[in-house]
BASEKOL-287892 format. One record per atom (N, C-alpha, C): z, x, y. Coordinates in steps of 0.02 Angstrom, whole numbers, padded with zeros to 5 digits, always signed. Atoms other than C-alpha are relative to their C-alpha. Layout:
<rs>
ZXY...
</rs>
This chain:
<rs>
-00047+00007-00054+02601+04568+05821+00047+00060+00001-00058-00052-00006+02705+04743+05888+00049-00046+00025-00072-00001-00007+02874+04742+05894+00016+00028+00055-00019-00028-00051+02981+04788+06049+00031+00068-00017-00055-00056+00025+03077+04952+06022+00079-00004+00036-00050-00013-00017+03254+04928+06026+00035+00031+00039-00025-00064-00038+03386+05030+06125+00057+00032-00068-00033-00026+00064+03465+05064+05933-00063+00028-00038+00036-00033+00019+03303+05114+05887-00018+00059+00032+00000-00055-00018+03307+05277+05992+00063+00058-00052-00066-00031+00034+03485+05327+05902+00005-00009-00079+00003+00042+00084+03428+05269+05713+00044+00059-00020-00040-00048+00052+03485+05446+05625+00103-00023+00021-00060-00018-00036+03667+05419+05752+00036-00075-00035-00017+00080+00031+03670+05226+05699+00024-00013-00091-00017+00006+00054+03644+05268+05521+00061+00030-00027-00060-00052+00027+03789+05385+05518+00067-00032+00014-00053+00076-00009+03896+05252+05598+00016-00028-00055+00003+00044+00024+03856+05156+05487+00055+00023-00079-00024-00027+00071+03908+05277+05310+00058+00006+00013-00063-00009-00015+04062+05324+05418+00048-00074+00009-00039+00072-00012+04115+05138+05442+00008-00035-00078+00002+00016+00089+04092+05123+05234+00018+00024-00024-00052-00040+00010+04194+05273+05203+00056-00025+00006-00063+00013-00011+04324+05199+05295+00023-00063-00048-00012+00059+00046+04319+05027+05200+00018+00017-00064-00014-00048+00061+04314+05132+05042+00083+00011-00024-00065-00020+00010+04486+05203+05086+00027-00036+00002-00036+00069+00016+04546+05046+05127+00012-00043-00045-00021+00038+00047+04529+04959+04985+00028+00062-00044-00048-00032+00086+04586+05116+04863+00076+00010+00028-00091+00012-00010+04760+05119+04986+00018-00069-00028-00023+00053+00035+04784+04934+04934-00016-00012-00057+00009-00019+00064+04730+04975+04764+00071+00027-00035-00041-00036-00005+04864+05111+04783+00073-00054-00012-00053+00051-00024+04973+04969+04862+00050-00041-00049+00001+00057+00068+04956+04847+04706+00028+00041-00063-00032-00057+00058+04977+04999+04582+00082+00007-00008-00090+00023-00024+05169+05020+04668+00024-00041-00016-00046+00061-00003+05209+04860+04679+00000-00027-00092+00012+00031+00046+05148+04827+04511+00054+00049-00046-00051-00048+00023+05288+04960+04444+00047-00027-00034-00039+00026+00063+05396+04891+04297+00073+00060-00026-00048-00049+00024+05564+04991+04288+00044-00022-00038-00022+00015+00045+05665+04975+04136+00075+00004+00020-00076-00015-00030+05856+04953+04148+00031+00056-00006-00030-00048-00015+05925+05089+04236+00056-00002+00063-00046-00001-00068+06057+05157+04356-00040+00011+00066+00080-00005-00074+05878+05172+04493-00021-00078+00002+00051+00051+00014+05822+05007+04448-00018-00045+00068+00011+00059-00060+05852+04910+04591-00028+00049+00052+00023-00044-00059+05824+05065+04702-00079+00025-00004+00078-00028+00008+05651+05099+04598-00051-00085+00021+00035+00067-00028+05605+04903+04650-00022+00005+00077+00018-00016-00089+05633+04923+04825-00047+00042+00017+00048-00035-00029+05544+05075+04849-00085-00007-00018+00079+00040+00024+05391+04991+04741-00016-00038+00051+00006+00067-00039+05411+04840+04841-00042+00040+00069+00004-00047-00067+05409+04967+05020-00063+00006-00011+00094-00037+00006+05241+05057+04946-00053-00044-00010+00081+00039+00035+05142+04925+04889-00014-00047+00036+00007+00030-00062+05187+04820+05043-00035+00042+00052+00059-00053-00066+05137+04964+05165-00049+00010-00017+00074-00007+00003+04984+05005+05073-00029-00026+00004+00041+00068-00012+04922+04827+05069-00002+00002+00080+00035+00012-00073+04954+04823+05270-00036+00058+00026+00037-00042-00022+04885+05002+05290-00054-00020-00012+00084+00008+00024+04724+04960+05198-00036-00031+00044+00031+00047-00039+04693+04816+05300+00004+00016+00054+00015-00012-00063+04731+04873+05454-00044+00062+00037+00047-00049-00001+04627+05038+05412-00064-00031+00011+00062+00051-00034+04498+04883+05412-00035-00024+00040+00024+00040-00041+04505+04812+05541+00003+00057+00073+00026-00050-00043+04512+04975+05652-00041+00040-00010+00057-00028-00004+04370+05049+05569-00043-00058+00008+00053+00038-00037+04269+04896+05623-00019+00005+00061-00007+00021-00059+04337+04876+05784-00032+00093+00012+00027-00036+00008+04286+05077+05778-00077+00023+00012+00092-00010-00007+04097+05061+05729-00017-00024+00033+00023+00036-00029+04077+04932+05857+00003+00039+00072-00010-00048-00048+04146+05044+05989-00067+00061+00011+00061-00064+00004+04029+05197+05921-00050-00035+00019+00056+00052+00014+03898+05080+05902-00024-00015+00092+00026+00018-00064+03897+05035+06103+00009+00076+00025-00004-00075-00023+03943+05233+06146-00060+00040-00029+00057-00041+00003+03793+05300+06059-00058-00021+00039+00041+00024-00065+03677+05180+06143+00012+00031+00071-00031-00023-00069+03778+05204+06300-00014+00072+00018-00012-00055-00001+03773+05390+06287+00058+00050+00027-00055+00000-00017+03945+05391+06305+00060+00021-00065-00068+00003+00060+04018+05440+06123+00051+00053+00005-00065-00025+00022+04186+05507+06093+00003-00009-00078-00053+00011+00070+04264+05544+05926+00055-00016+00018-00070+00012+00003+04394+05462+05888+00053+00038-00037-00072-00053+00018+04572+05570+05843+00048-00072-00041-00051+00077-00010+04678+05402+05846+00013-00031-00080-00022+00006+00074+04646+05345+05667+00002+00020-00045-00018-00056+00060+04635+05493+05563+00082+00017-00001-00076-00009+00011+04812+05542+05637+00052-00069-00042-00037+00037+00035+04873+05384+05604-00020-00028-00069+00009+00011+00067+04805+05364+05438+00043+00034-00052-00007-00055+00047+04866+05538+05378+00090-00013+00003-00067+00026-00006+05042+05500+05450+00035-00061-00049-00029+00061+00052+05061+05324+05352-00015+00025-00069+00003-00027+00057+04992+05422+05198+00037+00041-00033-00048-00062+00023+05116+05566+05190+00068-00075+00003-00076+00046-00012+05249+05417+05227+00004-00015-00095+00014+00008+00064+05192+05325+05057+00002+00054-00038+00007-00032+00069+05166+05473+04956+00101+00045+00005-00065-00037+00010+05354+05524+05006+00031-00041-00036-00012+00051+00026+05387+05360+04952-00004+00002-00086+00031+00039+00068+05266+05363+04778+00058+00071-00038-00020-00058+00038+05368+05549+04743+00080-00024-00018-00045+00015-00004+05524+05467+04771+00009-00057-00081+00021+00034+00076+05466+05337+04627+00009+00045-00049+00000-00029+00064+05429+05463+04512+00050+00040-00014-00090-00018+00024+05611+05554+04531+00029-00053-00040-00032+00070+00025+05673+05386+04486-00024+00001-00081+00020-00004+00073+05554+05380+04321+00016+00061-00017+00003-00061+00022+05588+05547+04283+00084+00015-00039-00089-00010+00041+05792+05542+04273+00013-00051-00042-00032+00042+00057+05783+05382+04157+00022+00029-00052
</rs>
């Protein structure tokens, strides 16, 4: 019994690349809420920072947990997009969530440097 040929089986190499690029992104997502948990998980000893080295744990390890996930759920919503634009023959790259990835990343790491002043003058 043949098989029909798809309209994703014309685009396989375009599909499969979707596909690594939509597992990249998951990737990063879980090592920012990795990141997230690392922060939050920050133990500062009694100091004159202490409460100020909580908060800014608290800040990082909260934003990285909602970055991660929401890096999630727009690289889904993402491949699903590509996914009908390569068929379609209609793809665009997307700009949209690299900027805003790289933006919430420099935020946090002003954040994680700000931490490590804090450990540094105990």
């Amino acid at each position: 019994m043949e098989r029909e040929k798809t309209v994703d089986s014309k685009y396989i190499q375009q599909h499969l690349a979707n596909e690594r690029t939509f597992l990249a992104w998951i990737r990063t997502s879980i090592t920012i809420i990795g990141l997230g948990f690392l922060a939050a998980g920050v133990v500062f000893r009694s100091t004159p920072y202490s409460d100020t080295g909580h908060w800014i744990a608290s800040v990082v390890g909260i934003g990285a947990v909602l970055l991660g996930s929401l890096i999630s759920f727009t690289a889904c919503r993402n491949y699903t997009q590509k996914k009908a634009g390569i068929n379609d023959e209609t793809f665009e790259a997307s700009t949209n969530i690299i900027f805003f990835t790289v933006c919430c990343l420099v935020f946090i790491n002003l954040f994680l440097i700000v931490l490590v002043v804090l450990l540094l003058l105990e």
